[in-house]
C-alpha positions as CSV (number, residue, x, y, z in Angstrom):
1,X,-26.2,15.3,-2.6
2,X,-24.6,18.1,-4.2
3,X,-23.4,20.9,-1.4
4,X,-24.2,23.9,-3.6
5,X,-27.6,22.7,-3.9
6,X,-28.7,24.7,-1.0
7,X,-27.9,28.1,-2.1
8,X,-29.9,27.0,-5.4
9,X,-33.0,27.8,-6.3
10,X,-35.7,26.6,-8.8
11,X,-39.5,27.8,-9.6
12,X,-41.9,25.8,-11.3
13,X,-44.3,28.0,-13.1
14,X,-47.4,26.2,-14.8
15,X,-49.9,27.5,-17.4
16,X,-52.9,26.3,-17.4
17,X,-56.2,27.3,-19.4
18,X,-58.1,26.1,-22.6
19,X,-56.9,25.5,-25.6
20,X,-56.6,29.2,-27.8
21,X,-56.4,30.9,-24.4
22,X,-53.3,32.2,-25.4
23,X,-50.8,30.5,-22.9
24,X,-48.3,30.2,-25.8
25,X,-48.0,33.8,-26.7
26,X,-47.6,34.6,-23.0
27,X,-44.7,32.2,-23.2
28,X,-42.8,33.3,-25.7
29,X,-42.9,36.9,-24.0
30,X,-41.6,36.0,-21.2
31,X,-39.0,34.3,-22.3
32,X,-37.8,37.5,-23.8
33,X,-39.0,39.9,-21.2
34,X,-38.0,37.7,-17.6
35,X,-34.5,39.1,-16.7
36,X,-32.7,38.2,-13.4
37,X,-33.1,34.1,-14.2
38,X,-30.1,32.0,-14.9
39,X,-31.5,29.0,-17.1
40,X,-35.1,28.8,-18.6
41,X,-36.5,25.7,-19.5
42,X,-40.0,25.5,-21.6
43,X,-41.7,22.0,-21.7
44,X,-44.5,22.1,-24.5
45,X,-46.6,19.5,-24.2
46,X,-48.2,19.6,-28.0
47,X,-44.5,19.9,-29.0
48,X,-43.3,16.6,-27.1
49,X,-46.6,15.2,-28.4
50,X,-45.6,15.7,-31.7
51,X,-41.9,14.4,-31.3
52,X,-42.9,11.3,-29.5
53,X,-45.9,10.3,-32.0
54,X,-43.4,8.5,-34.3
55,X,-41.7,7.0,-30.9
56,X,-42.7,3.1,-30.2
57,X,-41.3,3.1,-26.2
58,X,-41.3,5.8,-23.8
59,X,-39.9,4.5,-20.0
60,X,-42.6,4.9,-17.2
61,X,-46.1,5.2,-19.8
62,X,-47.4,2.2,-18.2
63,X,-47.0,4.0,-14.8
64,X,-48.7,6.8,-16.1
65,X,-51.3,5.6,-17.8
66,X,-52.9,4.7,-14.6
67,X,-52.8,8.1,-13.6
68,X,-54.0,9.9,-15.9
69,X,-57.2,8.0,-16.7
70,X,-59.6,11.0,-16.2
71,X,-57.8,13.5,-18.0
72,X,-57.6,11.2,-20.6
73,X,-61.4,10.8,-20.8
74,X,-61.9,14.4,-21.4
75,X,-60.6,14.0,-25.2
76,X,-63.2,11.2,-25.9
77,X,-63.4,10.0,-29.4
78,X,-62.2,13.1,-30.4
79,X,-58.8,12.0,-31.2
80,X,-57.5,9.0,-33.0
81,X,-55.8,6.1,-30.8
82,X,-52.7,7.1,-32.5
83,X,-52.8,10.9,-31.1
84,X,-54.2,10.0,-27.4
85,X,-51.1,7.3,-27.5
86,X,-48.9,10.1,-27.9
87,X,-51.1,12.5,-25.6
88,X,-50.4,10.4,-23.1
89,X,-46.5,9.8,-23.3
90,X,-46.1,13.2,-24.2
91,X,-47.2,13.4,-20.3
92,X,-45.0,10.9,-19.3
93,X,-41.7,12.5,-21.1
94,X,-42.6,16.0,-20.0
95,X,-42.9,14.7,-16.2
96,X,-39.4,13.1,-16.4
97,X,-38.2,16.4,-18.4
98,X,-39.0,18.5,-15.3
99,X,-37.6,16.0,-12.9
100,X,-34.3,16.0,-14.6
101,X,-33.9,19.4,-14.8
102,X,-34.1,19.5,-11.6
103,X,-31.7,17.0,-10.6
104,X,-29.3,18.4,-13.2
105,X,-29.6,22.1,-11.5
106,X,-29.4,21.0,-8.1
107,X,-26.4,18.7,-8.6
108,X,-24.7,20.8,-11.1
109,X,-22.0,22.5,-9.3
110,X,-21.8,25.6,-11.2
111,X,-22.2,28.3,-9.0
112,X,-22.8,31.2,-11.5
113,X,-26.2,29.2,-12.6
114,X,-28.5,29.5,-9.6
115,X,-31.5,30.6,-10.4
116,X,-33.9,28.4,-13.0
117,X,-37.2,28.6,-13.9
118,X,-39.2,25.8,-16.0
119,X,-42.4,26.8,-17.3
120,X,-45.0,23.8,-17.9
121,X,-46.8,24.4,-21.1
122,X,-50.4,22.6,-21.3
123,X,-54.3,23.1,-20.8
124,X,-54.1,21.3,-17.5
125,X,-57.6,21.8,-17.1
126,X,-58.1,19.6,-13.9
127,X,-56.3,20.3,-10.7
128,X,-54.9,15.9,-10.8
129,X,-53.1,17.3,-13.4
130,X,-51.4,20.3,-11.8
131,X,-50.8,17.9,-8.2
132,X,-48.5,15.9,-10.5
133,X,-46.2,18.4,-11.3
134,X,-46.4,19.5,-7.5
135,X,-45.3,16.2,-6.2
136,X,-42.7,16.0,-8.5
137,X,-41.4,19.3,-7.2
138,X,-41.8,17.8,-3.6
139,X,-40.1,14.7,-4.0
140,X,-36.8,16.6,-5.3
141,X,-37.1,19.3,-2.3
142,X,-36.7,16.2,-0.6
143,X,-33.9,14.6,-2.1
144,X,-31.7,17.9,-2.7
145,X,-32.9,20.1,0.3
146,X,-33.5,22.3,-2.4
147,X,-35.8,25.7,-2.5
148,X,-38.0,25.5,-5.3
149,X,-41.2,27.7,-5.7
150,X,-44.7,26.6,-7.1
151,X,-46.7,29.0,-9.1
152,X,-50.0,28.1,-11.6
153,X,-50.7,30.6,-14.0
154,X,-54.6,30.3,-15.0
155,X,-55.3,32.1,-18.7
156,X,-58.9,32.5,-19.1
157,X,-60.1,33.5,-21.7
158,X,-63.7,33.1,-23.1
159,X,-64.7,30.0,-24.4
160,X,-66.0,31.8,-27.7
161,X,-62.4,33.5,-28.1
162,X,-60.5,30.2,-27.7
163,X,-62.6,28.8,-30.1
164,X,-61.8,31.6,-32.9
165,X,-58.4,31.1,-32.4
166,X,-58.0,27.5,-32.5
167,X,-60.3,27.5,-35.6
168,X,-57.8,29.5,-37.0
169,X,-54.9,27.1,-36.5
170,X,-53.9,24.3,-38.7
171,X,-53.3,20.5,-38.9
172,X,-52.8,18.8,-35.6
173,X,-52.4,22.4,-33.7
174,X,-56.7,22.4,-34.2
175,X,-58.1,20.7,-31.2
176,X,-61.8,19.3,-32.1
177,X,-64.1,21.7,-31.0
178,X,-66.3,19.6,-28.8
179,X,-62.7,19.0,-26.7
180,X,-62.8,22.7,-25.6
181,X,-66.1,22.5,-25.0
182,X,-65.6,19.6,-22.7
183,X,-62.3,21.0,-21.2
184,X,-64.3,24.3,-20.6
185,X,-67.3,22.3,-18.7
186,X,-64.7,20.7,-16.2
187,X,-61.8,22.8,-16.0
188,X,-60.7,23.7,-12.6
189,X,-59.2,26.7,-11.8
190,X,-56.9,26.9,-9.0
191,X,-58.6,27.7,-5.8
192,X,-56.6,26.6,-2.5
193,X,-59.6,27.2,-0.5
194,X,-61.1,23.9,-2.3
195,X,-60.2,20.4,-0.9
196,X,-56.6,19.3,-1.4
197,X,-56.4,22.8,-3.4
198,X,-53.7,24.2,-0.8
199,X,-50.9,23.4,-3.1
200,X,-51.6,25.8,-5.4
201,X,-51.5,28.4,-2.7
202,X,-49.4,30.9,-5.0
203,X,-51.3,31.8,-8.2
204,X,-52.0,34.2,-11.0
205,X,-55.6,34.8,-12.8
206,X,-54.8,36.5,-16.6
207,X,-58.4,37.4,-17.9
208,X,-58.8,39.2,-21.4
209,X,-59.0,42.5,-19.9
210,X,-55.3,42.2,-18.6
211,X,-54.3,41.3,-22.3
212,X,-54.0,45.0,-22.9
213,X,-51.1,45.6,-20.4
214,X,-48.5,43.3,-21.2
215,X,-46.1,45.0,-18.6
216,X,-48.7,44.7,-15.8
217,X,-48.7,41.1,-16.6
218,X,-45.2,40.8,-16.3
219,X,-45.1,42.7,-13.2
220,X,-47.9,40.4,-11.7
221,X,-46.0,37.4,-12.8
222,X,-42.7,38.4,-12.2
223,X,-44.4,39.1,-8.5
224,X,-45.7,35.5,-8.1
225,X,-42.6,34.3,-8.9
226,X,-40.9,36.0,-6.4
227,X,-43.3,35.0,-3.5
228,X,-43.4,31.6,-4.8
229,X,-39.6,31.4,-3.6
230,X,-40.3,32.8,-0.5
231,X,-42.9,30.4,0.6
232,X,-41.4,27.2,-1.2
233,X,-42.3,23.9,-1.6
234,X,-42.3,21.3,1.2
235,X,-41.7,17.7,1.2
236,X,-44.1,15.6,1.2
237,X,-43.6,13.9,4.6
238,X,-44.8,17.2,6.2
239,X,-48.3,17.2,6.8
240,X,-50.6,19.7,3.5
241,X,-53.1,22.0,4.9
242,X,-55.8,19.6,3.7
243,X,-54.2,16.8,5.9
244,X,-54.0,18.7,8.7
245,X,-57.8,19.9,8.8
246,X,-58.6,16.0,8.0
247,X,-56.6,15.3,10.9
248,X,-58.1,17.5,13.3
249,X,-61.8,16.7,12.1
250,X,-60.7,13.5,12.9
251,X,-59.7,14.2,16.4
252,X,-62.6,15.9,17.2
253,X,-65.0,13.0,16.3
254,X,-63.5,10.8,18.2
255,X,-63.4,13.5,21.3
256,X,-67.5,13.7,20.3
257,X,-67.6,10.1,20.6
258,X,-65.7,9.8,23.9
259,X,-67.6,12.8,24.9
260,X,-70.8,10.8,24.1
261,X,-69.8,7.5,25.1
262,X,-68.3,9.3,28.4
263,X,-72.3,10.7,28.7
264,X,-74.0,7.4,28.0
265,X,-72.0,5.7,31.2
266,X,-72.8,8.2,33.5
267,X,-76.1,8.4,32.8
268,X,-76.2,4.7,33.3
269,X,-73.8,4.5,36.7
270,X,-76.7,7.7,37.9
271,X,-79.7,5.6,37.0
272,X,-78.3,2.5,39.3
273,X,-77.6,4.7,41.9
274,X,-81.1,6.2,42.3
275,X,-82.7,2.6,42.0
276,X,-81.2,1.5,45.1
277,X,-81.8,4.9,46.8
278,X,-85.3,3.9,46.0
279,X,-85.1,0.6,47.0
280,X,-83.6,1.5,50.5
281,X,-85.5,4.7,51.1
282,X,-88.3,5.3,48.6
283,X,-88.9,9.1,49.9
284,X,-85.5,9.9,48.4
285,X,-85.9,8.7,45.3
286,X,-87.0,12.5,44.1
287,X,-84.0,13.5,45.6
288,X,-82.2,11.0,43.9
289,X,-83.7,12.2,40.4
290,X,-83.1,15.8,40.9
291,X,-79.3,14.8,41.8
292,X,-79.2,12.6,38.5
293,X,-80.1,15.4,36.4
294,X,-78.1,18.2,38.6
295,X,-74.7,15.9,38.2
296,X,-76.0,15.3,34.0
297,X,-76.6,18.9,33.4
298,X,-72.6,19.9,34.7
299,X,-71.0,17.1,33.2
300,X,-72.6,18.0,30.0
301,X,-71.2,21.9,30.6
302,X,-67.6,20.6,31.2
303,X,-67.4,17.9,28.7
304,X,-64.2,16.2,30.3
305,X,-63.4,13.1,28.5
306,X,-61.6,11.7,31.5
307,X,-64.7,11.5,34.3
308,X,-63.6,10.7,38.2
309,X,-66.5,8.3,38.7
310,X,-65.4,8.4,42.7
311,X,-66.4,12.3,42.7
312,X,-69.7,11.8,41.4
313,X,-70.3,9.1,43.8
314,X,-69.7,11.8,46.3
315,X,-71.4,14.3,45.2
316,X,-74.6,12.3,44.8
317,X,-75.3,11.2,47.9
318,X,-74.1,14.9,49.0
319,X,-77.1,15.9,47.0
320,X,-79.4,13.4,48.4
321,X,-78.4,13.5,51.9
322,X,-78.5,16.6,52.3
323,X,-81.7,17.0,54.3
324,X,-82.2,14.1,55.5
325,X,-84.7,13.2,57.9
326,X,-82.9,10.4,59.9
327,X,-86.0,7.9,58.7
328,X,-83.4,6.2,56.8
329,X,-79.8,6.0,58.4
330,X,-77.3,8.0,56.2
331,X,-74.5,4.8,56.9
332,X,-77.2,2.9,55.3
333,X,-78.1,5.0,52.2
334,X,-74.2,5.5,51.8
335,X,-73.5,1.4,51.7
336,X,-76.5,1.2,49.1
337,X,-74.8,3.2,46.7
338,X,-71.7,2.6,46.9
339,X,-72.7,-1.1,46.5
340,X,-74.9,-0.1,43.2
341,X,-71.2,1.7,42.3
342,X,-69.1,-1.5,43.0
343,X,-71.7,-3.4,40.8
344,X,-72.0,-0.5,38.1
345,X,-67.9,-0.9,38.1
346,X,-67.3,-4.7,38.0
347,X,-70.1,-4.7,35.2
348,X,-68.9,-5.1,31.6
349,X,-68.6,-1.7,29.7
């Protein structure tokens, strides 16, 4: 581990939106118009594509290929074997681009270099997609200690818009038609309020109507970028937001279930005690009722998952002694219960 990587700093800043929304073009300016940023880094995922369509053997697209089966899906029949092959190492190369960079920044020991910023160039229409790139950026905050900052920039733009455009371009740059429209019926924009959505806790809407302000987009991004690095990425051995609400929902079914299982065993230790109430004294047995349901109703108020069966031993015959009319000795009452207890006790659970 490098020991300048911790005064380092990296942000990850991905585009995502439709084909013809216009996330190219947004690129390009800010790679002339971002100032303050050592090293900038642009992976173009239609450019890879294209370089890596004549190339027989990429490292790691068996790997992938797995992973990307749903994305993959979305371009159909669309597309020739031949151009989903290099769809999908174009992926492959582009994930171990970023994760190179990285480990070159963060080991580098150039001090005057610290700040980088990689922009991810593609539609990344489904949120799988974006998680990728995440983990990636979590597994070399691990590695490197290393601050790096997370930011997905969503372009959307009208569906009729992108279409014009990309009807417009030539040659492999024109995606089939009916792939926008199916990239425009499952896209997912970046919401962390949605499960396992918390990652993309930092990002940036552009609609049409900010198209007309360039510098208020810059501003806005330039913004993102900024809080991005200082609420970085984490590892991925610390718990997400989405883990940790799993992991509480978790606890409290199980507390329900104790809770219920808890209610169940006292209603069924109560029940034995007023049968041999009745069976030794028979005019105490609506006493004995009335103190099942008195002792039911509280325990069901505190819902303590650890219960001290000994208390509510005492408390019931409190309840059903109370007035008692000497027809019965108390002593004898007493031993009937707390035999029905020993029994209730020694009895499987």
């Amino acid at each position: 581990m490098a020991t300048e990587s911790s005064s380092k700093r990296a942000t990850v800043l991905l585009l995502c939106g439709l084909p013809g929304s216009g996330k190219s073009t947004l690129v390009n300016e800010l790679i002339t118009s971002l100032a303050g940023i050592d090293k900038i880094l642009v992976i173009d995922y239609d450019r890879l594509a294209d370089e890596v369509d004549q190339t027989p053997n990429i490292d790691g697209v068996e790997s992938i290929n797995a992973s990307i089966t749903q994305e993959s899906s979305t371009l159909g029949h669309s597309f020739g074997s031949k151009d989903l092959e290099a769809w999908r190492k174009s992926r492959c190369v582009a994930l171990n681009k970023l994760t190179n960079a990285l480990h070159c920044h963060f080991s580098d020991e150039d001090k005057s270099k610290k700040s980088m910023l990689v922009i991810m160039d593609d539609n990344f229409h489904l949120k799988s997609m974006r998680r990728e790139i995440y983990r990636a950026c979590q597994e070399s905050v691990a590695e490197f200690t290393s601050t790096i900052g997370f930011v997905t920039l969503y372009v959307s733009t009208p569906l009729e818009v992108c279409i014009f455009r990309n009807n417009r371009r030539e040659g492999k740059n024109r995606v089939p038609v009916d792939v926008i429209h199916r990239m425009s019926d499952v896209i997912e924009p970046p919401d962390p309020s949605n499960p396992y959505g918390s990652f993309e806790k930092i990002h940036l809407t552009l609609s049409a109507q900010d198209n007309d302000d360039k510098a208020m987009i810059l501003q806005r991004i330039g913004a993102s970028l900024n809080e991005a690095i200082k609420s970085p990425v984490v590892p991925s051995n610390n718990l997400s937001e989405e883990e940790l609400a799993k992991l509480e929902a978790e606890r409290t079914r199980q507390r329900e279930a104790t809770l219920k299982c808890q209610g169940q065993r006292i209603d069924q230790l109560l029940r034995k005690l007023v049968g041999a109430v009745g069976r030794t004294d028979k005019s105490k047995s609506k006493a004995a009722n009335e103190a099942r349901k008195t002792i039911l109703d509280g325990c069901k108020s505190e819902r303590q998952e650890k219960i001290d069966y000994e208390s509510l031993v005492n408390e019931f015959v409190l309840h059903v002694t109370r007035n008692n009319d000497d027809t019965t000795p108390s002593d004898i009452l007493v031993k009937a219960v707390r035999v029905a207890f020993n029994d209730f006790i020694n009895e499987p659970s």
